[in-house]
C-alpha positions as CSV (number, residue, x, y, z in Angstrom):
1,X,73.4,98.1,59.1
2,X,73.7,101.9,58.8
3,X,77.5,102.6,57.9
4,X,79.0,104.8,61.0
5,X,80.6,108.0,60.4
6,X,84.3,106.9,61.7
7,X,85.8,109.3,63.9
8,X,89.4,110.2,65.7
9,X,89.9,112.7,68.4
10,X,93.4,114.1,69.2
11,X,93.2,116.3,72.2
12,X,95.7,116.0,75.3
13,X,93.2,117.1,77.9
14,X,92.2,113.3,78.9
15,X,88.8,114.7,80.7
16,X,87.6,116.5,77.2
17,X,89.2,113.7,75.2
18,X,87.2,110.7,77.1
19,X,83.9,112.9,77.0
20,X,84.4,113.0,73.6
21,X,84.8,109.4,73.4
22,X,82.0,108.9,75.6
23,X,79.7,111.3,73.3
24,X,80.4,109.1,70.5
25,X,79.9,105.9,71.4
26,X,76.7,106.8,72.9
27,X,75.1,107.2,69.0
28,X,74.4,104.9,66.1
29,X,75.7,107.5,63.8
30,X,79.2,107.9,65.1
31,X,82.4,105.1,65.6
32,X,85.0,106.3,67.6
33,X,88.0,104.9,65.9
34,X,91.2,106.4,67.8
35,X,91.6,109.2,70.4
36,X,95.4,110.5,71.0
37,X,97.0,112.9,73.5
38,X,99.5,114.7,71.1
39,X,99.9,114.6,67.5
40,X,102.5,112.5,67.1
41,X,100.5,109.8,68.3
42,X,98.1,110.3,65.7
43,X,100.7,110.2,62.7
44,X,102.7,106.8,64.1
45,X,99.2,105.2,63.9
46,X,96.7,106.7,61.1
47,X,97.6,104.4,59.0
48,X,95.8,101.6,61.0
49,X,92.8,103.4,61.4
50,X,91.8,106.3,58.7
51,X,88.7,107.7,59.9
52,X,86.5,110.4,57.7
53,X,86.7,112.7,60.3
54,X,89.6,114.1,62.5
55,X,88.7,116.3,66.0
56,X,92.0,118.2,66.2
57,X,92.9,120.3,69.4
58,X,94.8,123.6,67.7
59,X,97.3,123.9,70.9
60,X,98.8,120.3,71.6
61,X,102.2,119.3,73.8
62,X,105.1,118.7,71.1
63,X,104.0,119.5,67.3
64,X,101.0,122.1,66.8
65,X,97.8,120.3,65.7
66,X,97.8,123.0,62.6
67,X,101.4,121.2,61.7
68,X,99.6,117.9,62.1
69,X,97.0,118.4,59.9
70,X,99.3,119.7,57.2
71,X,101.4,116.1,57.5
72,X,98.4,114.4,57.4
73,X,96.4,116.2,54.0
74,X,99.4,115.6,52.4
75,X,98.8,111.9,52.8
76,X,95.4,111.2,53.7
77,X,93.6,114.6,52.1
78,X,90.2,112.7,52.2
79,X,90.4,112.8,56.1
80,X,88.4,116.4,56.6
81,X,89.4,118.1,60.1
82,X,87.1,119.7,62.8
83,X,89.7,122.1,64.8
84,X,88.2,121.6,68.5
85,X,89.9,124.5,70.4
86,X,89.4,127.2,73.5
87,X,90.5,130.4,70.5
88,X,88.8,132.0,68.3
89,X,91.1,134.8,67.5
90,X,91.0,135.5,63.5
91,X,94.6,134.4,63.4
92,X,94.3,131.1,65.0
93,X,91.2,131.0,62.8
94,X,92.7,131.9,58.9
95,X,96.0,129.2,60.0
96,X,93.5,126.5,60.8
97,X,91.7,126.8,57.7
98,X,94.5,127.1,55.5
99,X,96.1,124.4,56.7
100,X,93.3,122.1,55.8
101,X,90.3,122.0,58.7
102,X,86.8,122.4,57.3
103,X,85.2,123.5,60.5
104,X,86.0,125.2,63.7
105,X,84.1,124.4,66.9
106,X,85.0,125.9,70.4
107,X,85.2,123.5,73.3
108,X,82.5,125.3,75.4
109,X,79.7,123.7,72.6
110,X,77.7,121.6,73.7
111,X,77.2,118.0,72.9
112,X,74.4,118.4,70.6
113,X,76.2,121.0,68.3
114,X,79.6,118.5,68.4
115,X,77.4,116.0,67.3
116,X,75.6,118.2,64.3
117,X,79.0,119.8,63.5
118,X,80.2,116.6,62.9
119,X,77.4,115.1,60.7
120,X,77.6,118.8,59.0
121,X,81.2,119.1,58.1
122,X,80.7,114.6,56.4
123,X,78.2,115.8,54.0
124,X,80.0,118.1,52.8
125,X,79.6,121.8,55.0
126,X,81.8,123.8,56.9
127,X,80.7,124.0,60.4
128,X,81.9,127.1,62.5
129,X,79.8,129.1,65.2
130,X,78.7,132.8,63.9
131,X,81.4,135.0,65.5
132,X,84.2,132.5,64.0
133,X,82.6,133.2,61.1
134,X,82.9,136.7,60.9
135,X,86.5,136.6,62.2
136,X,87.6,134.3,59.4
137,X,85.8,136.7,56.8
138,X,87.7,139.6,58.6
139,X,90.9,137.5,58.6
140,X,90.5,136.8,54.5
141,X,89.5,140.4,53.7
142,X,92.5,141.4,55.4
143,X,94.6,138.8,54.1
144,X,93.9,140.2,50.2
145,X,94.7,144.1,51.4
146,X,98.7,143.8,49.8
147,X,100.5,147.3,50.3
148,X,101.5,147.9,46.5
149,X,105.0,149.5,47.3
150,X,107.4,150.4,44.1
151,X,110.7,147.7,43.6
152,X,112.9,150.3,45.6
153,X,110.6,149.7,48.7
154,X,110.6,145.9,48.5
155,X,109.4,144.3,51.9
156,X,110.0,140.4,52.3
157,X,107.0,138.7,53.4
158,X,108.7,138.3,57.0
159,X,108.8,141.9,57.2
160,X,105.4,142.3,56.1
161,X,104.4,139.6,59.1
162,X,106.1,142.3,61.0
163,X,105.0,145.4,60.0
164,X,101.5,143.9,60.3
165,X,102.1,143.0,64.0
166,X,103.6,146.9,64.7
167,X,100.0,147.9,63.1
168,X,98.4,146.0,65.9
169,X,100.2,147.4,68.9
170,X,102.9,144.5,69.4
171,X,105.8,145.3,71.2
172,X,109.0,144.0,70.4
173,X,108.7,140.5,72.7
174,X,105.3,139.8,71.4
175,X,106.5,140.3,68.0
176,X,108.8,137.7,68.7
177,X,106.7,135.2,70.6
178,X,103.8,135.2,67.5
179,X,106.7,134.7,65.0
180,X,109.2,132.1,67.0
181,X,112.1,134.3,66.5
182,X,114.2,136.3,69.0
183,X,113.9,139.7,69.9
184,X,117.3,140.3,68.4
185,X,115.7,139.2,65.1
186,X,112.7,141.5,65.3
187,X,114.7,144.4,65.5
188,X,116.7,143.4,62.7
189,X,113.8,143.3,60.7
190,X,112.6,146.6,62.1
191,X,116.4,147.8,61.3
192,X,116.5,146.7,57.7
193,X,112.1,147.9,57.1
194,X,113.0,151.4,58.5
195,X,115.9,151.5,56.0
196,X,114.1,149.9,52.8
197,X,111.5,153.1,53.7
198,X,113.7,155.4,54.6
199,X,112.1,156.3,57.7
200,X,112.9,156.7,61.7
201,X,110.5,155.1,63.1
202,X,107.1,152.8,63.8
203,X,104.8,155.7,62.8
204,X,106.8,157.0,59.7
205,X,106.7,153.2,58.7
206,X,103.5,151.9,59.1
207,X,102.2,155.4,57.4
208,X,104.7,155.3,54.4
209,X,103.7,151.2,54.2
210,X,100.1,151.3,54.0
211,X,99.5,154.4,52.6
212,X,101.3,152.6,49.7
213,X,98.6,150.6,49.1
């Protein structure tokens, strides 16, 4: 008997996560093992089942599934992790992949490329459509770009997570939303960057930041 690529799904959509289920036990390649609405489902009983591949839903109710894959490398780093999600944004994209996930895959695939994505990402590849791919190159050039500022203009990493979202066009509440802080927060950091700088405002800051490069 051919030995069955052993899979778990963790999605809380019940229609996607049956299909899913449905897909799988419909090959002789694949064995369902587990499929759980939220993450915390999959963490009280992974121990039962440990399959070689996890399907992992990015937004999930309760803990993230980005959080849940970084609980679950830390115990179980064989397990590789397909993130099955609606984004594709480069942000979504770089957290995914540094938390652990070998592939990305958007839920609008079909099931003849969830099925090769998966066989891809056991033998040993890294399965993500072409304009994921890009983004996630983007995202890592991006990521290596450091502003090279002199010890008198020392900016925490928080306010460089801000500074970065001012360079995209946030506003103050989006700011906030993308970081879980408050509002009150994000201006504090604006308050103490536009001090470190010595500058007035988001203009004279992001110039005197990046130009620092």
């Amino acid at each position: 008997m051919v030995n069955r690529i052993k899979v778990s799904i963790v999605e809380d959509e019940g229609i996607i996560r049956s299909g899913i289920v449905e897909l799988l036990d419909s090959t002789e390649e694949f064995e369902c093992l587990g499929d759980y609405p939220h993450a915390e489902a999959v963490l009280d009983d992974i121990s039962k089942n440990i399959p070689d591949i996890i399907i992992m839903d990015i937004q999930l109710p309760g803990m993230s599934g980005i959080e849940c894959i970084v609980k679950l490398k830390q115990k179980y780093p064989e397990i590789q992790f397909l993130m099955f999600t609606i984004y594709e944004d480069s942000d979504h994209v770089y957290e995914a992949i540094k938390a652990g996930a070998s592939g990305y895959l958007l839920k609008s695939a079909c099931n003849r490329n969830i099925l090769n994505a998966l066989t891809e990402l056991y033998h040993g590849g890294s399965p993500m459509n072409a304009q994921i791919a890009r983004k996630l190159v983007s995202a890592f050039q991006k990521q290596t770009l450091q502003p090279k500022l002199t010890a008198d203009y020392y900016i925490s990493p928080r306010e460089s997570e801000v500074l970065n979202l001012l360079a995209k066009g946030f506003l103050y509440k989006e700011i906030a939303d993308q970081l879980f802080i408050s509002v009150g927060t994000v201006k504090q950091h604006i308050h103490k960057i536009y001090d470190k700088l010595h500058v007035q405002n988001r203009t004279e800051a992001l110039n005197k930041y990046f130009n620092n490069m």
